[in-house]
mmCIF file of the N, C-alpha and C atoms, coordinates in Angstrom:
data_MODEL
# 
_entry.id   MODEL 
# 
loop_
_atom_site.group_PDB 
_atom_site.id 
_atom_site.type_symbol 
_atom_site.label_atom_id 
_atom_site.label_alt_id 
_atom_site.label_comp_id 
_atom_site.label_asym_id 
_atom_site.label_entity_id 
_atom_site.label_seq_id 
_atom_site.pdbx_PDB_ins_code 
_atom_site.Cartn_x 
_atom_site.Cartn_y 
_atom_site.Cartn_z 
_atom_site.occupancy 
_atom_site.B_iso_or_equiv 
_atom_site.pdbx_formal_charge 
_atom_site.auth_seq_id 
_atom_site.auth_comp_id 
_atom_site.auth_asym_id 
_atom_site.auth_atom_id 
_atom_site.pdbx_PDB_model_num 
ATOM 1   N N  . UNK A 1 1  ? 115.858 99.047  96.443  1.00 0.00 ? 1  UNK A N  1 
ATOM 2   C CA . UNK A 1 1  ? 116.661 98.443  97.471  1.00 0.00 ? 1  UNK A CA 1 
ATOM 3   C C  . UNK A 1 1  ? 118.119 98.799  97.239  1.00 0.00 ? 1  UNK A C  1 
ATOM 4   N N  . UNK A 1 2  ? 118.819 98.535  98.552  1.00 0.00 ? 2  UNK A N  1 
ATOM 5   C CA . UNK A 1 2  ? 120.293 99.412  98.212  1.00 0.00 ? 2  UNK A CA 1 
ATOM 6   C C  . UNK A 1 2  ? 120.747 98.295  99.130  1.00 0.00 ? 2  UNK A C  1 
ATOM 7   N N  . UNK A 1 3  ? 122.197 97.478  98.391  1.00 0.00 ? 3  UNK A N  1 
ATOM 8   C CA . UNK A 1 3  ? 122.542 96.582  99.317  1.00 0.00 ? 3  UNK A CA 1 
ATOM 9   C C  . UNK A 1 3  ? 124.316 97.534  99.635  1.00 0.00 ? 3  UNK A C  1 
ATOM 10  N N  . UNK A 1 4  ? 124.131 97.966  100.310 1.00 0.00 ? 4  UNK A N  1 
ATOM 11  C CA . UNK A 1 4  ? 126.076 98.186  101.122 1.00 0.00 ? 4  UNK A CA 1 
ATOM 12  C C  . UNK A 1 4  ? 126.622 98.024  101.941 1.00 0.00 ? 4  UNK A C  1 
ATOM 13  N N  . UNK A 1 5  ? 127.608 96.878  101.752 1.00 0.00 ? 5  UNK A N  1 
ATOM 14  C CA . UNK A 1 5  ? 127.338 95.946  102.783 1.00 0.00 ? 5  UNK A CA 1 
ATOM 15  C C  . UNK A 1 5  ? 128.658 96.565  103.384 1.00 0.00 ? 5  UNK A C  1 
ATOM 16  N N  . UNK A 1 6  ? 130.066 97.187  102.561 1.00 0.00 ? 6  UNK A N  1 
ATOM 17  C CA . UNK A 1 6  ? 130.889 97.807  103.097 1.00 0.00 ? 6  UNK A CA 1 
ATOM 18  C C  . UNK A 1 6  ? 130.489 99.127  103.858 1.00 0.00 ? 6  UNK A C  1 
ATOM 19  N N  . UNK A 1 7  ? 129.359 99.429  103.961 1.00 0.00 ? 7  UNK A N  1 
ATOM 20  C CA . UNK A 1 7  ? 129.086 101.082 104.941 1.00 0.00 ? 7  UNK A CA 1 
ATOM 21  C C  . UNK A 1 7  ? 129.517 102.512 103.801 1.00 0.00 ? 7  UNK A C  1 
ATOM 22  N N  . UNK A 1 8  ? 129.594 102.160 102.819 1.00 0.00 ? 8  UNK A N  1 
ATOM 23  C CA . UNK A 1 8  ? 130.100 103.309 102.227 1.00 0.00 ? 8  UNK A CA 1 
ATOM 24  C C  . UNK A 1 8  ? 129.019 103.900 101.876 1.00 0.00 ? 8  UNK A C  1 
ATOM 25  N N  . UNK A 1 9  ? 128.019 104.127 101.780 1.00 0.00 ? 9  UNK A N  1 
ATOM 26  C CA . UNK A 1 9  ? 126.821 104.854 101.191 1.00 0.00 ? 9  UNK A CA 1 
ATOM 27  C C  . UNK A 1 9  ? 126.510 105.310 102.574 1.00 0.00 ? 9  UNK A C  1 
ATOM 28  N N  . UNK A 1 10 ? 126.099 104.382 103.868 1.00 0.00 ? 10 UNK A N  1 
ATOM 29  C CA . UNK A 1 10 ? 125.589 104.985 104.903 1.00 0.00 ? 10 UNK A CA 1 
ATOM 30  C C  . UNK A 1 10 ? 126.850 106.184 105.625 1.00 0.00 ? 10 UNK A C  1 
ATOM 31  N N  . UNK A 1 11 ? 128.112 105.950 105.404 1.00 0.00 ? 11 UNK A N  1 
ATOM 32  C CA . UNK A 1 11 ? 129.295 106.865 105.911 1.00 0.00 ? 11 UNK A CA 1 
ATOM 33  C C  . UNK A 1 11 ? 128.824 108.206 104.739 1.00 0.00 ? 11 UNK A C  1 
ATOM 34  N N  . UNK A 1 12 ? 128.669 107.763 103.305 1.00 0.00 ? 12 UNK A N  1 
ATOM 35  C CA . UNK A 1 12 ? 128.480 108.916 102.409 1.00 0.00 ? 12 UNK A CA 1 
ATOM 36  C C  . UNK A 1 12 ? 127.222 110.225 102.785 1.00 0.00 ? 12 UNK A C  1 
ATOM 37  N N  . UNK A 1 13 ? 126.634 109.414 103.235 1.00 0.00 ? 13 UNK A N  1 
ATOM 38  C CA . UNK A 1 13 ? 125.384 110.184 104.159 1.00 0.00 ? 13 UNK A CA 1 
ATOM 39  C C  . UNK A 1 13 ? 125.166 110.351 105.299 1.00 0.00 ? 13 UNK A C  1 
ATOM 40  N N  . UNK A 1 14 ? 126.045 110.550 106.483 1.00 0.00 ? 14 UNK A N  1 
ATOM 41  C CA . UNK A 1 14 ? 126.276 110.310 107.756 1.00 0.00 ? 14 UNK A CA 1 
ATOM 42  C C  . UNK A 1 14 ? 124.664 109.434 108.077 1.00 0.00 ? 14 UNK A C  1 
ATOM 43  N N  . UNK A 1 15 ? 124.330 108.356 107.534 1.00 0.00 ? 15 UNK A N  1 
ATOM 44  C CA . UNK A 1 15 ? 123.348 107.429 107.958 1.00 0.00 ? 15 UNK A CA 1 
ATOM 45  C C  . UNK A 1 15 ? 124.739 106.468 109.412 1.00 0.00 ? 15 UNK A C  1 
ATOM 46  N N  . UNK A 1 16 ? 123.694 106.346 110.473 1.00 0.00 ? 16 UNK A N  1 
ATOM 47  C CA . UNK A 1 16 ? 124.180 105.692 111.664 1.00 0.00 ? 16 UNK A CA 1 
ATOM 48  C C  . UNK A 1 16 ? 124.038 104.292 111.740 1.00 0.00 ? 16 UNK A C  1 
ATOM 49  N N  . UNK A 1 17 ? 125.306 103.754 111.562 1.00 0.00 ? 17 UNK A N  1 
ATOM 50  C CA . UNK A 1 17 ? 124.845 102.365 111.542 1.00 0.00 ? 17 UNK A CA 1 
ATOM 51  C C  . UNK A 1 17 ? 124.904 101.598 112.717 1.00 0.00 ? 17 UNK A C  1 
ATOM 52  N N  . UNK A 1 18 ? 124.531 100.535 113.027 1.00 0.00 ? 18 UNK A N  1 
ATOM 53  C CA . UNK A 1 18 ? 125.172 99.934  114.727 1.00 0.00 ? 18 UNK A CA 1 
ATOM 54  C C  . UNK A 1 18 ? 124.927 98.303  114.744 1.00 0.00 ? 18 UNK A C  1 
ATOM 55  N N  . UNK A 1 19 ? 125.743 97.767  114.920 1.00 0.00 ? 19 UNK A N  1 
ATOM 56  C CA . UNK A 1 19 ? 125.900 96.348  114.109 1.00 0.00 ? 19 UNK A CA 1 
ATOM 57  C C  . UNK A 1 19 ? 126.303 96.085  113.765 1.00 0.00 ? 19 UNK A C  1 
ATOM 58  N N  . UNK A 1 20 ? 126.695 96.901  112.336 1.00 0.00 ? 20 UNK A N  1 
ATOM 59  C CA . UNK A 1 20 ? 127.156 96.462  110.829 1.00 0.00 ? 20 UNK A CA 1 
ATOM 60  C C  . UNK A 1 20 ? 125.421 96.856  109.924 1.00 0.00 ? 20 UNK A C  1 
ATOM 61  N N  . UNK A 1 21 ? 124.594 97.683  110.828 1.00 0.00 ? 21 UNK A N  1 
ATOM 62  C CA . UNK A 1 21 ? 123.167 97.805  110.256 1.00 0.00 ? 21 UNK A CA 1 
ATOM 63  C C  . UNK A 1 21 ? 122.823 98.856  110.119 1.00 0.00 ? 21 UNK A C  1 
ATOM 64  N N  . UNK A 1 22 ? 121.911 99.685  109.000 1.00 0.00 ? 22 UNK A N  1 
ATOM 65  C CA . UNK A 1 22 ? 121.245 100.662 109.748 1.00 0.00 ? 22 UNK A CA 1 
ATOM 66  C C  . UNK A 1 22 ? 120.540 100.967 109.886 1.00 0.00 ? 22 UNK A C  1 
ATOM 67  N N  . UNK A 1 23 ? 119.287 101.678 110.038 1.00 0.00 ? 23 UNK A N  1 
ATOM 68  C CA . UNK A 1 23 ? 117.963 101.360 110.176 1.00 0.00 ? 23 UNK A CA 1 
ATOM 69  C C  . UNK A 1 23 ? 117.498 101.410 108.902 1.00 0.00 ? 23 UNK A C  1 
ATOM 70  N N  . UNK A 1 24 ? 116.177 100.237 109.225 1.00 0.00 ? 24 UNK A N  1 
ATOM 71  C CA . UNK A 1 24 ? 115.743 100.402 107.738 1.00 0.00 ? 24 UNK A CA 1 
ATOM 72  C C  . UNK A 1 24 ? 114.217 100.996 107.993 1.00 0.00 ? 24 UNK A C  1 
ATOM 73  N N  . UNK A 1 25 ? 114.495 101.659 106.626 1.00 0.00 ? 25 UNK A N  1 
ATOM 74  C CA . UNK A 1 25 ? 112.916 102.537 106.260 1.00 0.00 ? 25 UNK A CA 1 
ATOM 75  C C  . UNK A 1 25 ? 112.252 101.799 104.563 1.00 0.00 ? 25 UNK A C  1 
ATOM 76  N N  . UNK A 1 26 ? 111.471 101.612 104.616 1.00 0.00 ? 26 UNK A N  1 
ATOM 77  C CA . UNK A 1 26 ? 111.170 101.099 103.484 1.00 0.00 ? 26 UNK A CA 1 
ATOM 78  C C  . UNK A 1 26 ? 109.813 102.344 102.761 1.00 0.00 ? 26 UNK A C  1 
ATOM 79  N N  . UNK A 1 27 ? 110.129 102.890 101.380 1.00 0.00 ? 27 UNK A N  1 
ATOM 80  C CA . UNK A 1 27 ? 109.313 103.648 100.926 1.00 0.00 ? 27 UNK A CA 1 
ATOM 81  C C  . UNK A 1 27 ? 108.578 103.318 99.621  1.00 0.00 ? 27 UNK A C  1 
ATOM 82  N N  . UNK A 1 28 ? 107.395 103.186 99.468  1.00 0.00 ? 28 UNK A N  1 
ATOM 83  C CA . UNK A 1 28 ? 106.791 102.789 98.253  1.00 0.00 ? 28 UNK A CA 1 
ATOM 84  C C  . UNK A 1 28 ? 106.428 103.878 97.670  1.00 0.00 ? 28 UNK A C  1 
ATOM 85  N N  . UNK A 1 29 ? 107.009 104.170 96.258  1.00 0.00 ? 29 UNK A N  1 
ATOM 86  C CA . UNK A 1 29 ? 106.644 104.923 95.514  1.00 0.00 ? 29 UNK A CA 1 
ATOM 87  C C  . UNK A 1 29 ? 105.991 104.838 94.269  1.00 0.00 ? 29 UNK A C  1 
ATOM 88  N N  . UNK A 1 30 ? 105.291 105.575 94.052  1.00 0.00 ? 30 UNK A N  1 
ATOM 89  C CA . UNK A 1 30 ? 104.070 104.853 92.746  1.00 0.00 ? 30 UNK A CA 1 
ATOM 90  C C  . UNK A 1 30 ? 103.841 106.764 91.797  1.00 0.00 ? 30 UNK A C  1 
ATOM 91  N N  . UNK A 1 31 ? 104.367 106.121 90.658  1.00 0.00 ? 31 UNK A N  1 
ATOM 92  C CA . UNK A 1 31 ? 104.442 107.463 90.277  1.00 0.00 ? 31 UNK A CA 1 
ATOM 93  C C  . UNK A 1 31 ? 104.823 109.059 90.598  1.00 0.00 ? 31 UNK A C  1 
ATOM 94  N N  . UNK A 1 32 ? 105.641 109.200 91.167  1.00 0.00 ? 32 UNK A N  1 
ATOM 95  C CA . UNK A 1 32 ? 106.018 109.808 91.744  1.00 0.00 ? 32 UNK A CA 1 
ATOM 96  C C  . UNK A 1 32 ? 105.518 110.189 92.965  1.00 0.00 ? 32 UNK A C  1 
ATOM 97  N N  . UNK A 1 33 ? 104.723 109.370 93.687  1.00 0.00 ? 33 UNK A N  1 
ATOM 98  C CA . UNK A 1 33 ? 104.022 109.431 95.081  1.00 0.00 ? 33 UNK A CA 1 
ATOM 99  C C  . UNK A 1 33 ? 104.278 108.712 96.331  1.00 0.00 ? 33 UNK A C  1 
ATOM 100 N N  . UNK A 1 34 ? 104.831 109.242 97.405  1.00 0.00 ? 34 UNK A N  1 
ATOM 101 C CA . UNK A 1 34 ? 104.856 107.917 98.387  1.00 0.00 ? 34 UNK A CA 1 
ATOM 102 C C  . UNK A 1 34 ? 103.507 107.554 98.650  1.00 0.00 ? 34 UNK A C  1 
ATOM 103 N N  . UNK A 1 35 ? 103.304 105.799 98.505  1.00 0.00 ? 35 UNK A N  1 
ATOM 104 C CA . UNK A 1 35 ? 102.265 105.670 98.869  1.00 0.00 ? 35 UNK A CA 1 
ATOM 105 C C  . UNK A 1 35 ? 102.175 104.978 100.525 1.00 0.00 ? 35 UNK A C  1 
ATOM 106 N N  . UNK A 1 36 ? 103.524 104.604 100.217 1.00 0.00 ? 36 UNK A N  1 
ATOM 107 C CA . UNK A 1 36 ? 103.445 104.047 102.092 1.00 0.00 ? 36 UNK A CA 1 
ATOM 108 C C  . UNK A 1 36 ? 105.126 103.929 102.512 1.00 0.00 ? 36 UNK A C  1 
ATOM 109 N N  . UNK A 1 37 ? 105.141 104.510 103.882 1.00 0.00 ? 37 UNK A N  1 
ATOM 110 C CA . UNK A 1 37 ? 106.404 104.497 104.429 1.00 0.00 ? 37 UNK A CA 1 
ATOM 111 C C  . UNK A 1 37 ? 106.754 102.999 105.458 1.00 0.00 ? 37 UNK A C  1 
ATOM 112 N N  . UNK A 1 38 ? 107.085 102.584 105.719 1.00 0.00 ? 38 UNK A N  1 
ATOM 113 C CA . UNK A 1 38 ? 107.428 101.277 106.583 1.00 0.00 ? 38 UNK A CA 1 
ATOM 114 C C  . UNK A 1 38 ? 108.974 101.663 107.315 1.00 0.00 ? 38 UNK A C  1 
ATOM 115 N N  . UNK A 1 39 ? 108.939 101.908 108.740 1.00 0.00 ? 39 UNK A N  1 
ATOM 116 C CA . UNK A 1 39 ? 110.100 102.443 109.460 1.00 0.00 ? 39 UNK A CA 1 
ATOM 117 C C  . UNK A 1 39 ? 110.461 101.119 110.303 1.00 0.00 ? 39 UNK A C  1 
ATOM 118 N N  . UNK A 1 40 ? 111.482 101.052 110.622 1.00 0.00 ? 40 UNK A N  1 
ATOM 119 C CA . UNK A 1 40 ? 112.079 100.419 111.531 1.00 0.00 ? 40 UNK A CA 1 
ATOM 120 C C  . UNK A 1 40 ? 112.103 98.599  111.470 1.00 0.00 ? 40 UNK A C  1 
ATOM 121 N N  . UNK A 1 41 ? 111.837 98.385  110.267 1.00 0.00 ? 41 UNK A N  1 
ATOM 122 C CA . UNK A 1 41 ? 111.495 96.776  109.682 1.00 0.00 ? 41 UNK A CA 1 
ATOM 123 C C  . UNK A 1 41 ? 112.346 96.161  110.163 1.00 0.00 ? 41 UNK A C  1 
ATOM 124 N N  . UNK A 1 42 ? 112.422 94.814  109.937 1.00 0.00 ? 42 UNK A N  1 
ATOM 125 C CA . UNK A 1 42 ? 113.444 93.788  109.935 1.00 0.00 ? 42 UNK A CA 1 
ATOM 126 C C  . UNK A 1 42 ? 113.265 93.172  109.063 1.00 0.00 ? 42 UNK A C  1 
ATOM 127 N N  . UNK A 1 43 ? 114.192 92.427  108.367 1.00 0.00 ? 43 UNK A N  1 
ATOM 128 C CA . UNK A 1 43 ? 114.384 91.658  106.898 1.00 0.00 ? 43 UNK A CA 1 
ATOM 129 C C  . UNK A 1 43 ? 113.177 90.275  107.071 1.00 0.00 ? 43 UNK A C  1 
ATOM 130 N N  . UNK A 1 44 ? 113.502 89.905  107.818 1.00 0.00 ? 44 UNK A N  1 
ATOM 131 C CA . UNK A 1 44 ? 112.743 88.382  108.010 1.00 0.00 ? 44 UNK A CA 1 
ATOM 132 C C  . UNK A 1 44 ? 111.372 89.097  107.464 1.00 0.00 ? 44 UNK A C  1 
ATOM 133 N N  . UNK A 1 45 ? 110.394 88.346  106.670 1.00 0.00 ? 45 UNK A N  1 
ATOM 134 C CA . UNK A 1 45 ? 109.615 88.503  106.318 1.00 0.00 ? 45 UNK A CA 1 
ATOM 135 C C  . UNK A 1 45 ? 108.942 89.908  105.583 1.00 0.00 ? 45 UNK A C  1 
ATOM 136 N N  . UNK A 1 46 ? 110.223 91.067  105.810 1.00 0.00 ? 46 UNK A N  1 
ATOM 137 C CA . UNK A 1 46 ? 109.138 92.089  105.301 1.00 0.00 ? 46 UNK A CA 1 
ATOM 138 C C  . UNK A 1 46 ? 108.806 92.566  104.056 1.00 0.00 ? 46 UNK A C  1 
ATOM 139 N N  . UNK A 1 47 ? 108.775 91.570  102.747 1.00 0.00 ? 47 UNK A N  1 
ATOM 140 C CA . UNK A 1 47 ? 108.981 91.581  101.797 1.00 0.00 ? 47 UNK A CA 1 
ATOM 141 C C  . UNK A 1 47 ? 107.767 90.895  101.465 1.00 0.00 ? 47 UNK A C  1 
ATOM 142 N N  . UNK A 1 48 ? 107.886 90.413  102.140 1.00 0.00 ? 48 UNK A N  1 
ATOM 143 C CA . UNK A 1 48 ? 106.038 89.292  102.064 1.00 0.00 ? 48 UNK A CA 1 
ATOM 144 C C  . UNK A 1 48 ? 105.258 90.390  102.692 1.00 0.00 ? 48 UNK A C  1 
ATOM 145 N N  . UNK A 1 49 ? 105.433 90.892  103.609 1.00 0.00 ? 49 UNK A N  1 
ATOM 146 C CA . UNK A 1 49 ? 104.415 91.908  104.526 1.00 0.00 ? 49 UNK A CA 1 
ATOM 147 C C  . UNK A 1 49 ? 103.974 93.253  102.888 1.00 0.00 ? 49 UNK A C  1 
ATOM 148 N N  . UNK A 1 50 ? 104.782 93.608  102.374 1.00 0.00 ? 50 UNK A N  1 
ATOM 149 C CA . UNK A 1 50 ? 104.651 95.036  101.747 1.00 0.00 ? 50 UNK A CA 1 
ATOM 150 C C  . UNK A 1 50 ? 103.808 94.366  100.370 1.00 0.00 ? 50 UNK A C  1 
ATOM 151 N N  . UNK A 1 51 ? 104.400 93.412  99.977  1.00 0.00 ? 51 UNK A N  1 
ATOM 152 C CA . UNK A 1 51 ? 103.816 92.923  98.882  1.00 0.00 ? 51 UNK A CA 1 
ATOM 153 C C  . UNK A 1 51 ? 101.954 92.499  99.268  1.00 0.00 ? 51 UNK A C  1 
ATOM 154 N N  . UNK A 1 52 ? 102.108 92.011  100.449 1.00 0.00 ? 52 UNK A N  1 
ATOM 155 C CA . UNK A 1 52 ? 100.847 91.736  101.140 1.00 0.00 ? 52 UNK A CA 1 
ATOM 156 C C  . UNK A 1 52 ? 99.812  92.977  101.154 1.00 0.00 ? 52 UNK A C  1 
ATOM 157 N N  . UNK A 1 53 ? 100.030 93.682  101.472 1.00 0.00 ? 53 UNK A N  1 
ATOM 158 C CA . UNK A 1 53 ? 99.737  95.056  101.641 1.00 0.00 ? 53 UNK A CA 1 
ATOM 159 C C  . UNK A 1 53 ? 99.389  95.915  100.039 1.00 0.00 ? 53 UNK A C  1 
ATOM 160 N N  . UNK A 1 54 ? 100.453 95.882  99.379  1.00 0.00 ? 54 UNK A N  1 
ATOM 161 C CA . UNK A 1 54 ? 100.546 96.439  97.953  1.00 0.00 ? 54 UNK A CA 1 
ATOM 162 C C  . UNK A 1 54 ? 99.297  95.351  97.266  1.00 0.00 ? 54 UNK A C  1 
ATOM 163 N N  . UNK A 1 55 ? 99.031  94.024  97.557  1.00 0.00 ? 55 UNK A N  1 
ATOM 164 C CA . UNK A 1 55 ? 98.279  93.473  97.006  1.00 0.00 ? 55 UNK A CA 1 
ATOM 165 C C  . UNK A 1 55 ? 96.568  93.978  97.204  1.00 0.00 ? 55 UNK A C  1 
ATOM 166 N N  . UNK A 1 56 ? 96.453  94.583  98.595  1.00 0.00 ? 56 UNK A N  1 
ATOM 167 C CA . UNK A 1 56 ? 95.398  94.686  99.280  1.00 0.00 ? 56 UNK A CA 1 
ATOM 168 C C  . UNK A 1 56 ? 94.615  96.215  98.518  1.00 0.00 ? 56 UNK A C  1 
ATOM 169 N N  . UNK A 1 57 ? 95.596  96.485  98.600  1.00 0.00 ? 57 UNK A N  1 
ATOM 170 C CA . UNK A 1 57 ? 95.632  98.221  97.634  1.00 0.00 ? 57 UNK A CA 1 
ATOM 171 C C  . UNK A 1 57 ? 95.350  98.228  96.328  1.00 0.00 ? 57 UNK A C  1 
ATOM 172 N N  . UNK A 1 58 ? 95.640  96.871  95.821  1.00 0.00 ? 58 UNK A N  1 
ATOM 173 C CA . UNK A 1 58 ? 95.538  97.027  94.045  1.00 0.00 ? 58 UNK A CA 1 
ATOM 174 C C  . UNK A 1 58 ? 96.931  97.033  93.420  1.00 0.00 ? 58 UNK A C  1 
ATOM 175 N N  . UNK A 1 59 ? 97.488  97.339  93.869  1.00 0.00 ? 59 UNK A N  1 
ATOM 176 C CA . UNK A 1 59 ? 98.703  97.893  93.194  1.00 0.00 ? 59 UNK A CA 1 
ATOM 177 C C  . UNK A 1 59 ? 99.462  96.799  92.397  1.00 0.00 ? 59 UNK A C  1 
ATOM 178 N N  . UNK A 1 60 ? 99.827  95.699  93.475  1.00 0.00 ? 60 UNK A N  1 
ATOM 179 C CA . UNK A 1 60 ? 99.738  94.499  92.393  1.00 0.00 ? 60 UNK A CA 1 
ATOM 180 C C  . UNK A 1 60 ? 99.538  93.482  92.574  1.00 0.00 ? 60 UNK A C  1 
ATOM 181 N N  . UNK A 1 61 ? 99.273  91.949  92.315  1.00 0.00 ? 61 UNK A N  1 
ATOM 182 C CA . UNK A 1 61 ? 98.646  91.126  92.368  1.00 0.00 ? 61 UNK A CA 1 
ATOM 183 C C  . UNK A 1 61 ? 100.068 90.173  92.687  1.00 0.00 ? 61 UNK A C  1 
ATOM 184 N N  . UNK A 1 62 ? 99.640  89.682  94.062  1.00 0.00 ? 62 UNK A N  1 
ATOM 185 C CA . UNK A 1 62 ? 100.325 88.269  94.614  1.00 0.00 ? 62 UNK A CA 1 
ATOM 186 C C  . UNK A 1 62 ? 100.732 87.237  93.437  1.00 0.00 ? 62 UNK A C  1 
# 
């Protein structure tokens, strides 16, 4: 997770912000593998959603 809340990382990478936001992509990586991409999320809950998911997979336990 990357919190910048001044825009300087998304300006460092011409990432587009609009809000004060920018899109979020969420990537799970497991040994050097993506195992799942998650595009266009919103914060409310999606932390419970991936963990939900990562649980379902094995990966790790609720």
């Amino acid at each position: 997770m990357l919190a910048d809340p001044e825009g300087n990382v998304a300006e460092a990478f011409d990432v587009p912000v609009t809000d004060g936001a920018a899109q979020r992509t969420t990537l799970v990586v497991v040994d050097g593998t993506v195992r799942a991409i998650y595009e266009g999320v919103a914060p409310e809950g999606h932390a419970r959603d991936v963990v939900d998911d990562l649980a379902e997979t094995g990966l790790v336990r609720p």
